[in-house]
PDB file with SEQRES, HELIX, SHEET and CRYST1 records, atoms N, CA, C and O in Angstrom:
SEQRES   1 A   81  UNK UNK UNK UNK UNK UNK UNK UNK UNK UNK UNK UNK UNK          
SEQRES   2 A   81  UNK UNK UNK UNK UNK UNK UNK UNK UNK UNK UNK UNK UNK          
SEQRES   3 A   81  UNK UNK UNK UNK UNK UNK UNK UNK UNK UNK UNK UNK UNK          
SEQRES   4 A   81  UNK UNK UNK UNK UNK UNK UNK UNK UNK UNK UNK UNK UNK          
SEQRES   5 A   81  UNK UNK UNK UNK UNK UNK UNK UNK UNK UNK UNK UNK UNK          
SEQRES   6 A   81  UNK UNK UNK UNK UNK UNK UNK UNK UNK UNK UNK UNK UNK          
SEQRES   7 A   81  UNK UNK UNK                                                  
HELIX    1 AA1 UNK A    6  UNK A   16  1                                  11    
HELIX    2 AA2 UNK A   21  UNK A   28  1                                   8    
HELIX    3 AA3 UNK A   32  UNK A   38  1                                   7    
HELIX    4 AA4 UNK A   51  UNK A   58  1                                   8    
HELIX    5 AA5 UNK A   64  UNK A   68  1                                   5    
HELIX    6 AA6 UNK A   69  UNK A   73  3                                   5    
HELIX    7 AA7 UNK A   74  UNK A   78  1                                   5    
CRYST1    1.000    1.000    1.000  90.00  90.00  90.00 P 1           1          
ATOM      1  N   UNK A   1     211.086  22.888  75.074  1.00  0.00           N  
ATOM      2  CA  UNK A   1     210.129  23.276  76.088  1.00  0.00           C  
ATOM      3  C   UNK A   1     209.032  24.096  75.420  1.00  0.00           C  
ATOM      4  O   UNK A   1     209.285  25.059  74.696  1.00  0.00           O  
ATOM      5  N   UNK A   2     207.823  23.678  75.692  1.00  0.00           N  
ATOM      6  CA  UNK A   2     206.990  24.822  74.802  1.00  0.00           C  
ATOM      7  C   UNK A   2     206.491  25.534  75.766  1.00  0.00           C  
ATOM      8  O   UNK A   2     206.604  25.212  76.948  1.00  0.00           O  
ATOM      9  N   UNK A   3     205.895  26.561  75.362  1.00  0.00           N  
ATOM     10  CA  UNK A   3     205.459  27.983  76.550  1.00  0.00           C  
ATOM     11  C   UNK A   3     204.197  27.369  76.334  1.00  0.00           C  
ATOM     12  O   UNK A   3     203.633  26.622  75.535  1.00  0.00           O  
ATOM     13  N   UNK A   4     203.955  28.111  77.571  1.00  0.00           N  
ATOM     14  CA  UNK A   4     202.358  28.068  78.385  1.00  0.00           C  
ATOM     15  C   UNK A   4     201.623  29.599  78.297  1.00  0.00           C  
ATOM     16  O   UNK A   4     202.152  30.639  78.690  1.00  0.00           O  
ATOM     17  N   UNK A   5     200.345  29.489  77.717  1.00  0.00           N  
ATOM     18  CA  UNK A   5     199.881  31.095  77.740  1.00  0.00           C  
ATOM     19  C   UNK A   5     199.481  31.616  79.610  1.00  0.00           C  
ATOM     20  O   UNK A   5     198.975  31.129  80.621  1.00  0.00           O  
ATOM     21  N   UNK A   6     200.056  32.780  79.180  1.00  0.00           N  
ATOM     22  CA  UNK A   6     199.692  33.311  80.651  1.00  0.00           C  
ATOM     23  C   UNK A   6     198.212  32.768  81.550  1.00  0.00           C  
ATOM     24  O   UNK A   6     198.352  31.888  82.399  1.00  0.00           O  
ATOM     25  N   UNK A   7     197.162  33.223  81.345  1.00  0.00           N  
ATOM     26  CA  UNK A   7     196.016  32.353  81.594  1.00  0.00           C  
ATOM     27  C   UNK A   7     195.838  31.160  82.070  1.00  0.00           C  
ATOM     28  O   UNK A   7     195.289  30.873  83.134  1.00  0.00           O  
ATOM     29  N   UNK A   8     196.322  30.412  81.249  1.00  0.00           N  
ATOM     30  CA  UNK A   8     196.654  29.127  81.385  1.00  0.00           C  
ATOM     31  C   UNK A   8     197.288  28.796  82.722  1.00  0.00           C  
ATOM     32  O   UNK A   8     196.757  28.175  83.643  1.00  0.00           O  
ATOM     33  N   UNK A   9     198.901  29.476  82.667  1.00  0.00           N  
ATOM     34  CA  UNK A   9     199.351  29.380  83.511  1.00  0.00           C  
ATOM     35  C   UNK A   9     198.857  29.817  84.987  1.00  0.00           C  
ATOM     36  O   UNK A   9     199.151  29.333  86.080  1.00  0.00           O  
ATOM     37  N   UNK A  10     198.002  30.901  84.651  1.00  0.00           N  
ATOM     38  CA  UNK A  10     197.625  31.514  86.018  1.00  0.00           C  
ATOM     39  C   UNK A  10     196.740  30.085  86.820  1.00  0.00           C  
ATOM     40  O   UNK A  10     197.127  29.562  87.865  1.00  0.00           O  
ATOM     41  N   UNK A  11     195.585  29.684  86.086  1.00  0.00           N  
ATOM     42  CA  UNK A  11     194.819  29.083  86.062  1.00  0.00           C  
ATOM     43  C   UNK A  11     195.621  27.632  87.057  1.00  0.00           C  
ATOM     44  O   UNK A  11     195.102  27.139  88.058  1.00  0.00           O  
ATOM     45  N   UNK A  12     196.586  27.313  86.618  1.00  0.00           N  
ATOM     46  CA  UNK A  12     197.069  26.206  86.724  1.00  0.00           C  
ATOM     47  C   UNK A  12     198.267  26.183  88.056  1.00  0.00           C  
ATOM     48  O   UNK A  12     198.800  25.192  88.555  1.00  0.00           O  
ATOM     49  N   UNK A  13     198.452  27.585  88.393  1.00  0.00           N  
ATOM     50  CA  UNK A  13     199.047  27.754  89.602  1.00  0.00           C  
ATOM     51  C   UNK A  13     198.183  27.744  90.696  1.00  0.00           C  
ATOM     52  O   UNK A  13     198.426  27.318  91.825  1.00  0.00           O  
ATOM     53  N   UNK A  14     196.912  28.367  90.176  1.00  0.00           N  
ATOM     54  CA  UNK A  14     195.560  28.290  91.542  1.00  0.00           C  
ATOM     55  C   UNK A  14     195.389  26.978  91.800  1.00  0.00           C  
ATOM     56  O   UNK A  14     195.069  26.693  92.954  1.00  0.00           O  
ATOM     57  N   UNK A  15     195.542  25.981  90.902  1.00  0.00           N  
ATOM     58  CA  UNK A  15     195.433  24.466  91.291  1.00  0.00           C  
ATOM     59  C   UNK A  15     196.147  24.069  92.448  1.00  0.00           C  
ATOM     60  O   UNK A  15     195.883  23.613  93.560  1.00  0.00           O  
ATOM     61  N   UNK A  16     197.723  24.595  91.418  1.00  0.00           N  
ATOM     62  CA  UNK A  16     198.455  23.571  91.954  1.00  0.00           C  
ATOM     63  C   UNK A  16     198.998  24.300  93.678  1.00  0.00           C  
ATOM     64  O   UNK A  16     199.926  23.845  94.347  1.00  0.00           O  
ATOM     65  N   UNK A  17     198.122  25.490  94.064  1.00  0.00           N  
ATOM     66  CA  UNK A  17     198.382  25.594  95.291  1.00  0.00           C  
ATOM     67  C   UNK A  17     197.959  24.659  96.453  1.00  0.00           C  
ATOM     68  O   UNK A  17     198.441  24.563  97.582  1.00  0.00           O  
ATOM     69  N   UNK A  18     196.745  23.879  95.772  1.00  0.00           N  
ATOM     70  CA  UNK A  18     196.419  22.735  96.480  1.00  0.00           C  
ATOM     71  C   UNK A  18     197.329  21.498  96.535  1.00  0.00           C  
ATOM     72  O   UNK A  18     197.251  20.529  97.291  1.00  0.00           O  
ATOM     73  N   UNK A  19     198.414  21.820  95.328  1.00  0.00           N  
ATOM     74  CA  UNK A  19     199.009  20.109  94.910  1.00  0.00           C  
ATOM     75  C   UNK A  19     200.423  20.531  95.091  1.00  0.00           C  
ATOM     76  O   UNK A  19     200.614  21.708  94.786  1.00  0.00           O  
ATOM     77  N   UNK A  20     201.515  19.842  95.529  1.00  0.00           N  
ATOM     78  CA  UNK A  20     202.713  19.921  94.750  1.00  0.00           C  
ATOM     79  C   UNK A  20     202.748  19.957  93.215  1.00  0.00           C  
ATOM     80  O   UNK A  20     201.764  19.626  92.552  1.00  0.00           O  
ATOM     81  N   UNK A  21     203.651  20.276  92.784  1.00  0.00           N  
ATOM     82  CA  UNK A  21     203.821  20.296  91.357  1.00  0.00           C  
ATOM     83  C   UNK A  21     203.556  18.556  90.871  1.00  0.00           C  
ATOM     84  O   UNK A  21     202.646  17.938  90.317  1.00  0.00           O  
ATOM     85  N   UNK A  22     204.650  18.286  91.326  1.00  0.00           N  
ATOM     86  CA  UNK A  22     204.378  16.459  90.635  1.00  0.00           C  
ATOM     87  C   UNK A  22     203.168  16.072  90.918  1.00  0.00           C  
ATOM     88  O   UNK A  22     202.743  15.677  89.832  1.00  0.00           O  
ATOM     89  N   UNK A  23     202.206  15.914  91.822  1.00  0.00           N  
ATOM     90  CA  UNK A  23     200.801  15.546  92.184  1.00  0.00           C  
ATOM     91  C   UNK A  23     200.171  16.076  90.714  1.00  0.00           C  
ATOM     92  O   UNK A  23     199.839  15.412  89.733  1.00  0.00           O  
ATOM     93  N   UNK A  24     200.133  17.694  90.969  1.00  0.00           N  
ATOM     94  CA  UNK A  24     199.405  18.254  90.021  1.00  0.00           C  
ATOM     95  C   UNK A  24     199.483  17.961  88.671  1.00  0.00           C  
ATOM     96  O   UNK A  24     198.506  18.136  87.943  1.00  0.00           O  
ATOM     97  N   UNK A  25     200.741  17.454  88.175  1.00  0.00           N  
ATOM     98  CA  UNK A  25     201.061  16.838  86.941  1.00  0.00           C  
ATOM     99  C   UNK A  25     200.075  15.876  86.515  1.00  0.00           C  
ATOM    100  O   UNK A  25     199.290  15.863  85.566  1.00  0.00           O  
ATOM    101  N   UNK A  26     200.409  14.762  87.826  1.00  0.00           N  
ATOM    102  CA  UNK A  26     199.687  13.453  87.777  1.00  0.00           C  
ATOM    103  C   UNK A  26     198.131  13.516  87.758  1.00  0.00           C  
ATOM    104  O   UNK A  26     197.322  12.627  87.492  1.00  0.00           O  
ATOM    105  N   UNK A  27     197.967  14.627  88.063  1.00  0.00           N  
ATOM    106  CA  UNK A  27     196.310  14.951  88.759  1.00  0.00           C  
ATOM    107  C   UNK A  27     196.227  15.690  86.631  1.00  0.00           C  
ATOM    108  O   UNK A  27     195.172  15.572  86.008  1.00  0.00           O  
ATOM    109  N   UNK A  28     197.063  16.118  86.191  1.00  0.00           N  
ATOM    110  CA  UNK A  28     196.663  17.131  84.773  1.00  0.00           C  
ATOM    111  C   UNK A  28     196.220  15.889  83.969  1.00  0.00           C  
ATOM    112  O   UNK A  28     195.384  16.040  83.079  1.00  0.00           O  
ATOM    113  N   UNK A  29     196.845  14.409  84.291  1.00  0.00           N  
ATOM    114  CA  UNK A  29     196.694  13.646  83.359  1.00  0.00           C  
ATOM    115  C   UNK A  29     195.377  12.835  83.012  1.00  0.00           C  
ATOM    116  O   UNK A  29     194.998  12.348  81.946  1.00  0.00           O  
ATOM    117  N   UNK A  30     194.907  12.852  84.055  1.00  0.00           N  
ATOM    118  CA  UNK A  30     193.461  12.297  84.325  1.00  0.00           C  
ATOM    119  C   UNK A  30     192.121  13.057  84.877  1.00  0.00           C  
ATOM    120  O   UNK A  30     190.956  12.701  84.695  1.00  0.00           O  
ATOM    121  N   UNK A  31     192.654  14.345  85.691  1.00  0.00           N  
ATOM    122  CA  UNK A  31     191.546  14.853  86.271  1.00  0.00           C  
ATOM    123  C   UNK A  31     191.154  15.783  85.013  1.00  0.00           C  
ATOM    124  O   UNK A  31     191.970  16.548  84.499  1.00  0.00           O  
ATOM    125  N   UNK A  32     189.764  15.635  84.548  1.00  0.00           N  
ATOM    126  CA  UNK A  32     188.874  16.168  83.373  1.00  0.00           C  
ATOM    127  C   UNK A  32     188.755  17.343  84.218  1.00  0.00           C  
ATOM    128  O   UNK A  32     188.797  18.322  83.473  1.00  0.00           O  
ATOM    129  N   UNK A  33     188.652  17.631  85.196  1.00  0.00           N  
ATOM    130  CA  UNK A  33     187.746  19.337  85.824  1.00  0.00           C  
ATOM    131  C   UNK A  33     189.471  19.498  85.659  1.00  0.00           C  
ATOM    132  O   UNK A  33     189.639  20.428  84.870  1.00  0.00           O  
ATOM    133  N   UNK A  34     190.088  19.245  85.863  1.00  0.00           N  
ATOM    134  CA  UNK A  34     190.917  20.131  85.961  1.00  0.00           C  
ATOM    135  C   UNK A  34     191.579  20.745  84.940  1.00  0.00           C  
ATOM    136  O   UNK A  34     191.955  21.914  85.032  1.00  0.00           O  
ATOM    137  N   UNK A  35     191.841  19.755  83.523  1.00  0.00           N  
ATOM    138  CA  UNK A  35     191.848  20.024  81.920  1.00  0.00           C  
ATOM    139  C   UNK A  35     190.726  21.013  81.699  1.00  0.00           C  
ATOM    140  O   UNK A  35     190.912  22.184  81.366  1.00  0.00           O  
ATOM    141  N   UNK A  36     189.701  20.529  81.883  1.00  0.00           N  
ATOM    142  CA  UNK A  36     188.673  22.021  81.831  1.00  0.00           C  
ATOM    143  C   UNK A  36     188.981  23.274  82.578  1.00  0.00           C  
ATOM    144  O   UNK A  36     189.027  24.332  81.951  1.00  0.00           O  
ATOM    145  N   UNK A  37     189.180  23.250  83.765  1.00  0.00           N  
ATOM    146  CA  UNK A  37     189.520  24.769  84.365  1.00  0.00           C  
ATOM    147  C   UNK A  37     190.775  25.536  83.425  1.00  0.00           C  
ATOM    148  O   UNK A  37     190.547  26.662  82.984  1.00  0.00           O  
ATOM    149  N   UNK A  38     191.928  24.954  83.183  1.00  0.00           N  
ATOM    150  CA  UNK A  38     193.427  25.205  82.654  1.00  0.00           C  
ATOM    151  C   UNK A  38     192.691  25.222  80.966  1.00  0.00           C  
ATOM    152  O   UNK A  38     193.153  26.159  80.315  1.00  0.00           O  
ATOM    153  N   UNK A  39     191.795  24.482  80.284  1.00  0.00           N  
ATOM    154  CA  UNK A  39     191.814  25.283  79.042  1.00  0.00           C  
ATOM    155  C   UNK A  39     192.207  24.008  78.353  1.00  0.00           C  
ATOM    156  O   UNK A  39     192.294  24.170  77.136  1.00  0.00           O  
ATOM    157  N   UNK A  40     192.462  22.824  78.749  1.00  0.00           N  
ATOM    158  CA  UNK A  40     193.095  21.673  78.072  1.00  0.00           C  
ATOM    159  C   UNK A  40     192.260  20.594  77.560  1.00  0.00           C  
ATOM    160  O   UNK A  40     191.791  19.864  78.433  1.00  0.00           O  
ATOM    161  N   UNK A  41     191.970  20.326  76.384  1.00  0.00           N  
ATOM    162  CA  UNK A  41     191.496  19.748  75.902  1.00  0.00           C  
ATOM    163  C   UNK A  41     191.773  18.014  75.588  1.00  0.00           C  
ATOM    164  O   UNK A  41     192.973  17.770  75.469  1.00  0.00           O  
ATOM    165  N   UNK A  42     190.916  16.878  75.448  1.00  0.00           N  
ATOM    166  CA  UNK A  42     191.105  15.387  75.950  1.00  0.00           C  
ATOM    167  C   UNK A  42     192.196  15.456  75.260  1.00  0.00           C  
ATOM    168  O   UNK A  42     193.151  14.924  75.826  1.00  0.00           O  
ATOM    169  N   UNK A  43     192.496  16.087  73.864  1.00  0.00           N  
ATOM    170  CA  UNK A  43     193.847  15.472  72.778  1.00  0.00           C  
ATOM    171  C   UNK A  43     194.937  16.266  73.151  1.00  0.00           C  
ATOM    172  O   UNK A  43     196.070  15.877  72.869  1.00  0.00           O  
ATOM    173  N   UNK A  44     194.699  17.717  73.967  1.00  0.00           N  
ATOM    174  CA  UNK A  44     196.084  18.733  74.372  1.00  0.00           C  
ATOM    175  C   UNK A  44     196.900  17.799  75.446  1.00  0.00           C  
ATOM    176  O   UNK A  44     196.299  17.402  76.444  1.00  0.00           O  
ATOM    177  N   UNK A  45     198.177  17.476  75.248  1.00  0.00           N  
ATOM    178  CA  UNK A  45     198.929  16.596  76.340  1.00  0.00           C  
ATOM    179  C   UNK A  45     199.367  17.795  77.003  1.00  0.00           C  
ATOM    180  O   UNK A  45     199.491  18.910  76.497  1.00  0.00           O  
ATOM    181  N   UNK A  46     199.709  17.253  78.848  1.00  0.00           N  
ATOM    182  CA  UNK A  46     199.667  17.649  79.727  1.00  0.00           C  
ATOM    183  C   UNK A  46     200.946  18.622  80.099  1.00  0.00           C  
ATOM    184  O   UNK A  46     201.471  18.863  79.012  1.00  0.00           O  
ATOM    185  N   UNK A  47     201.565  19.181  80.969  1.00  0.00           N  
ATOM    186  CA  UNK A  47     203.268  19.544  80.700  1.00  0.00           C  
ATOM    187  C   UNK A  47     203.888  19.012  81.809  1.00  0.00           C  
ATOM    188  O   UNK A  47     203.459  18.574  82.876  1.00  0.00           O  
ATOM    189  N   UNK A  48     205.190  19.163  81.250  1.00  0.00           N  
ATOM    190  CA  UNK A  48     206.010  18.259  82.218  1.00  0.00           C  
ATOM    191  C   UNK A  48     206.414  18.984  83.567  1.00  0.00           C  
ATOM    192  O   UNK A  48     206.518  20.192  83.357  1.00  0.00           O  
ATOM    193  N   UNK A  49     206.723  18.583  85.125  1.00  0.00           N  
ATOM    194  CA  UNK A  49     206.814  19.132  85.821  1.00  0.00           C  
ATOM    195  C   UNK A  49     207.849  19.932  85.945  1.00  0.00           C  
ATOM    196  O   UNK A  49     207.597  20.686  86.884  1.00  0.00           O  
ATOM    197  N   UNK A  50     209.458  20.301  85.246  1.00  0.00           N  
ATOM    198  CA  UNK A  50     209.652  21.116  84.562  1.00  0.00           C  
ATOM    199  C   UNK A  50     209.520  22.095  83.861  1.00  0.00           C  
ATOM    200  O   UNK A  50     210.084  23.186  83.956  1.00  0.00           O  
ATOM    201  N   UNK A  51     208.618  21.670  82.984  1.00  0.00           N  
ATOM    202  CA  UNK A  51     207.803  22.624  82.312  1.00  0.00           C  
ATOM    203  C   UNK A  51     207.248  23.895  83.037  1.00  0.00           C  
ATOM    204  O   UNK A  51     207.497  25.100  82.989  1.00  0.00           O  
ATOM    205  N   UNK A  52     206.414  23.117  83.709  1.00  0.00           N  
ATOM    206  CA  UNK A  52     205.653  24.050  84.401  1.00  0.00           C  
ATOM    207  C   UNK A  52     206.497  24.774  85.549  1.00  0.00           C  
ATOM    208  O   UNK A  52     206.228  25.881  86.014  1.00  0.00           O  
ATOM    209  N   UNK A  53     207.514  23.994  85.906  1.00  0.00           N  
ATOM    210  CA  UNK A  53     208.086  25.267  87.451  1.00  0.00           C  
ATOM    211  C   UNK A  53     209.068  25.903  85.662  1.00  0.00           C  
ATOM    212  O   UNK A  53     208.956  27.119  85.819  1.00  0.00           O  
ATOM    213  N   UNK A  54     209.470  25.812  84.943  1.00  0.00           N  
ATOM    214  CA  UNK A  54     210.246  27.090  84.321  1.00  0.00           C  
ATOM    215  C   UNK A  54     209.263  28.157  84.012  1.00  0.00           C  
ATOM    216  O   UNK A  54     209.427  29.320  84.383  1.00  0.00           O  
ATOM    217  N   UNK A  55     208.052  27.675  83.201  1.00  0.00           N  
ATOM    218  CA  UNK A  55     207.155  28.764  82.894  1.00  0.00           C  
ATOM    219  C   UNK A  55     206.576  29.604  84.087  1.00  0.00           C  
ATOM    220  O   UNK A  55     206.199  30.750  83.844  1.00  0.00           O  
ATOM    221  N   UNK A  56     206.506  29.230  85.040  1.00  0.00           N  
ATOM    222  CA  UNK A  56     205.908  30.024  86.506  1.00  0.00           C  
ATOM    223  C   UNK A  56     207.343  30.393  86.782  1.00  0.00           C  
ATOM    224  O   UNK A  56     207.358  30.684  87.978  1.00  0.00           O  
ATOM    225  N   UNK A  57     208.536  30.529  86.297  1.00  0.00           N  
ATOM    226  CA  UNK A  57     209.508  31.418  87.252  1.00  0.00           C  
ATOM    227  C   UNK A  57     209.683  32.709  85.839  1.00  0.00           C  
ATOM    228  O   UNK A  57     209.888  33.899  86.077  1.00  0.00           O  
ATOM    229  N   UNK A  58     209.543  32.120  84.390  1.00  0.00           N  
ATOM    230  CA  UNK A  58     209.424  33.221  83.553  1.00  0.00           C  
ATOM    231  C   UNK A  58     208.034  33.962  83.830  1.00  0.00           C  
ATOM    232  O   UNK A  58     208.209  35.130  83.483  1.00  0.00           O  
ATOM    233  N   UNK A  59     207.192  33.853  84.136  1.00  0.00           N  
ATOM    234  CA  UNK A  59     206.207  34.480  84.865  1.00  0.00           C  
ATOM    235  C   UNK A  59     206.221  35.245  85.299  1.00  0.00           C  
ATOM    236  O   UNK A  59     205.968  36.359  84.839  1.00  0.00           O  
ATOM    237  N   UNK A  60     206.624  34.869  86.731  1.00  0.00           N  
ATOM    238  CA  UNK A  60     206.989  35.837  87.828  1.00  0.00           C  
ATOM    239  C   UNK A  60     208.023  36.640  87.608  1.00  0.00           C  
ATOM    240  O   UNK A  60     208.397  37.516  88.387  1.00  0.00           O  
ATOM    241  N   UNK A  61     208.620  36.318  86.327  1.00  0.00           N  
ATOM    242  CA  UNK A  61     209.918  37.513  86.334  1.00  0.00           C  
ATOM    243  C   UNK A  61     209.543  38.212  85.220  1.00  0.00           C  
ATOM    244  O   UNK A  61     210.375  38.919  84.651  1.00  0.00           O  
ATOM    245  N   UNK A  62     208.119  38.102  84.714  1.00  0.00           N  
ATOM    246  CA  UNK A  62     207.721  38.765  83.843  1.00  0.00           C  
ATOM    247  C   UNK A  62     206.881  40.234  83.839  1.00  0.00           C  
ATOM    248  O   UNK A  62     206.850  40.810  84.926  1.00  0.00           O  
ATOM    249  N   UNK A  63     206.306  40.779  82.880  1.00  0.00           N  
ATOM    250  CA  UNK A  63     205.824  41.931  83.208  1.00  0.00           C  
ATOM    251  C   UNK A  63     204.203  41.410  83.540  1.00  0.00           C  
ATOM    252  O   UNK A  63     203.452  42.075  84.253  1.00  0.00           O  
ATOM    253  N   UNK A  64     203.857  40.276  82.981  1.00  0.00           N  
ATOM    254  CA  UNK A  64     202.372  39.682  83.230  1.00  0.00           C  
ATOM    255  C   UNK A  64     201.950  39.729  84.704  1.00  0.00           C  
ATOM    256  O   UNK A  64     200.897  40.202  85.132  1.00  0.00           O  
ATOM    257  N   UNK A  65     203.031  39.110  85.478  1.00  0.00           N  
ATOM    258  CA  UNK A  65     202.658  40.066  87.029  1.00  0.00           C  
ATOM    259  C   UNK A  65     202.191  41.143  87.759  1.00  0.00           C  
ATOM    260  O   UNK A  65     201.602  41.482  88.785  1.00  0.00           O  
ATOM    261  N   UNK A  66     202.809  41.577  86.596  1.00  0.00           N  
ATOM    262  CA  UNK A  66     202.763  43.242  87.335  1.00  0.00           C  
ATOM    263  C   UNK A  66     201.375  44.071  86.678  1.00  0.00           C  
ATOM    264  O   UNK A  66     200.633  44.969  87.076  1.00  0.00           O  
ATOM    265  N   UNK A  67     201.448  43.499  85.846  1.00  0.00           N  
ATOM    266  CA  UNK A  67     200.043  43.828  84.848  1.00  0.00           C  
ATOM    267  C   UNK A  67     198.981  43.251  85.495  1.00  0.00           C  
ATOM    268  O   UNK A  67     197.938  43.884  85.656  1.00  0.00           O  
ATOM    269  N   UNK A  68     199.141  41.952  85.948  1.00  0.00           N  
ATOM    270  CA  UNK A  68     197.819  41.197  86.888  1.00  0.00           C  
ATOM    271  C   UNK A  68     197.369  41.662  88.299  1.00  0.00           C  
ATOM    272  O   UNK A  68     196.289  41.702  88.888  1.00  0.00           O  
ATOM    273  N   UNK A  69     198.974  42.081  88.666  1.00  0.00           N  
ATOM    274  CA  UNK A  69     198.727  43.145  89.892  1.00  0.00           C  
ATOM    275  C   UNK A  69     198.049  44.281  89.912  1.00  0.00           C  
ATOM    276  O   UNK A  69     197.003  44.206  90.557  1.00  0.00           O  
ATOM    277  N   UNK A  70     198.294  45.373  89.399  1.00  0.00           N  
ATOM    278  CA  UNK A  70     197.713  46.343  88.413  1.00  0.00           C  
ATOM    279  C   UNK A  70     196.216  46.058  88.576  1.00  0.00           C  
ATOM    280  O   UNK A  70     195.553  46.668  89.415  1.00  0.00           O  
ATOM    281  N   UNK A  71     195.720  45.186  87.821  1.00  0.00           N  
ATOM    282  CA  UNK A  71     194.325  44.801  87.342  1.00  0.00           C  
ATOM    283  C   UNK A  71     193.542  44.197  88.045  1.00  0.00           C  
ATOM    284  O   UNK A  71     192.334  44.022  87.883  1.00  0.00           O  
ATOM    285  N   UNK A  72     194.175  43.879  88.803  1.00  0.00           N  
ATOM    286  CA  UNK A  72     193.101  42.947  90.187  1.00  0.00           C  
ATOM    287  C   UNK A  72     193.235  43.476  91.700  1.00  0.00           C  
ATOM    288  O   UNK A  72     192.471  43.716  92.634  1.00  0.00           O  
ATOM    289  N   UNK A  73     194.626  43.528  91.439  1.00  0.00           N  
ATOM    290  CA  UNK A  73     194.871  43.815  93.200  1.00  0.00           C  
ATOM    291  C   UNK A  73     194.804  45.051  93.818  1.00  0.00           C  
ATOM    292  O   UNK A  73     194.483  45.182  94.999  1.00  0.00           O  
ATOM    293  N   UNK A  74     195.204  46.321  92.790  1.00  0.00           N  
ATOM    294  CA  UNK A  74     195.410  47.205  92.923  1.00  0.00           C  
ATOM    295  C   UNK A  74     193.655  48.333  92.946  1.00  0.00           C  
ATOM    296  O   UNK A  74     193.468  49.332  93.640  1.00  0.00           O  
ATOM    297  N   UNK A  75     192.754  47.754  92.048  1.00  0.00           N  
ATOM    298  CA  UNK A  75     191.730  48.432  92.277  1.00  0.00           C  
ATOM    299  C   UNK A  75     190.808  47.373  93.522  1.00  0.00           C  
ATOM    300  O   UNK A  75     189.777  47.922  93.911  1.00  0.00           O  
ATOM    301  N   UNK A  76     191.024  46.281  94.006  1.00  0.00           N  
ATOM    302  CA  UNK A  76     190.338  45.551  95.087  1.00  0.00           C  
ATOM    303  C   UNK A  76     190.876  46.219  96.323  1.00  0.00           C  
ATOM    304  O   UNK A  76     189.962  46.124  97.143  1.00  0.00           O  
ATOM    305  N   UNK A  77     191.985  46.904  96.930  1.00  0.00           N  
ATOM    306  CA  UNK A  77     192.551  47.855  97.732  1.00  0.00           C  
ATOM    307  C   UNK A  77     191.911  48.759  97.425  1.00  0.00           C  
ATOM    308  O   UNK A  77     191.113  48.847  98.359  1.00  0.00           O  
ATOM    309  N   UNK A  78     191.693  49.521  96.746  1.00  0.00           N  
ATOM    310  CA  UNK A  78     191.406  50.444  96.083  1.00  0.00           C  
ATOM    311  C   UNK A  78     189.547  50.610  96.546  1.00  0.00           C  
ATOM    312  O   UNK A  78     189.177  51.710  96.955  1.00  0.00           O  
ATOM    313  N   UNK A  79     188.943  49.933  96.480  1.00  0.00           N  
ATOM    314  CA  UNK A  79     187.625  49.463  96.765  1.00  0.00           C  
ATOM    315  C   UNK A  79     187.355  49.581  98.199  1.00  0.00           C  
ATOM    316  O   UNK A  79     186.325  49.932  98.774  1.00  0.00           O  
ATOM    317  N   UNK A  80     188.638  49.168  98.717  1.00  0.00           N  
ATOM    318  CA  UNK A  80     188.310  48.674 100.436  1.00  0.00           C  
ATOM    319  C   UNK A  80     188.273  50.224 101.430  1.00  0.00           C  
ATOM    320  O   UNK A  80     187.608  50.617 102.389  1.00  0.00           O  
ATOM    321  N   UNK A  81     189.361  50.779 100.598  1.00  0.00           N  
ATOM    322  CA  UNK A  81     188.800  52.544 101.162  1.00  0.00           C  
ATOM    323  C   UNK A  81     188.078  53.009 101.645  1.00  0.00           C  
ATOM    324  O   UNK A  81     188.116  54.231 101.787  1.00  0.00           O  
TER     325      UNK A  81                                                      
END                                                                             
């Protein structure tokens, strides 16, 4: 299984909130905007739908969450004051 950089991954969960995972797979293999948004280049191959739900549950059980929380969410509350 190869890892996915955080970024990446973030990037690629905002997608796939529009898609199921398998769609979004199918959609990584051909849709060019979407290789462009995620960072993937015509020769980078796509990941498997596996892939991608293990790396989004090491994610979320990671500290990159909490750090993204932190950094976005926490001063946009923070703002609304």
């Amino acid at each position: 299984m190869t890892a996915i950089a955080p970024r990446r991954l973030i990037q690629a969960l905002l997608l796939r909130i529009l898609h199921c995972t398998v769609s979004f797979i199918a959609h990584l293999s051909y849709n060019m905007l979407y290789r462009w948004f995620i960072g993937l280049s015509l020769n980078d191959s796509g990941w498997g739908a596996a892939t991608l739900t293990k790396n989004r549950r090491r994610f979320i059980d990671s500290l990159y969450i909490d750090c993204l929380l932190d950094t976005v969410v926490d001063p946009t509350i923070s703002r609304q004051r």
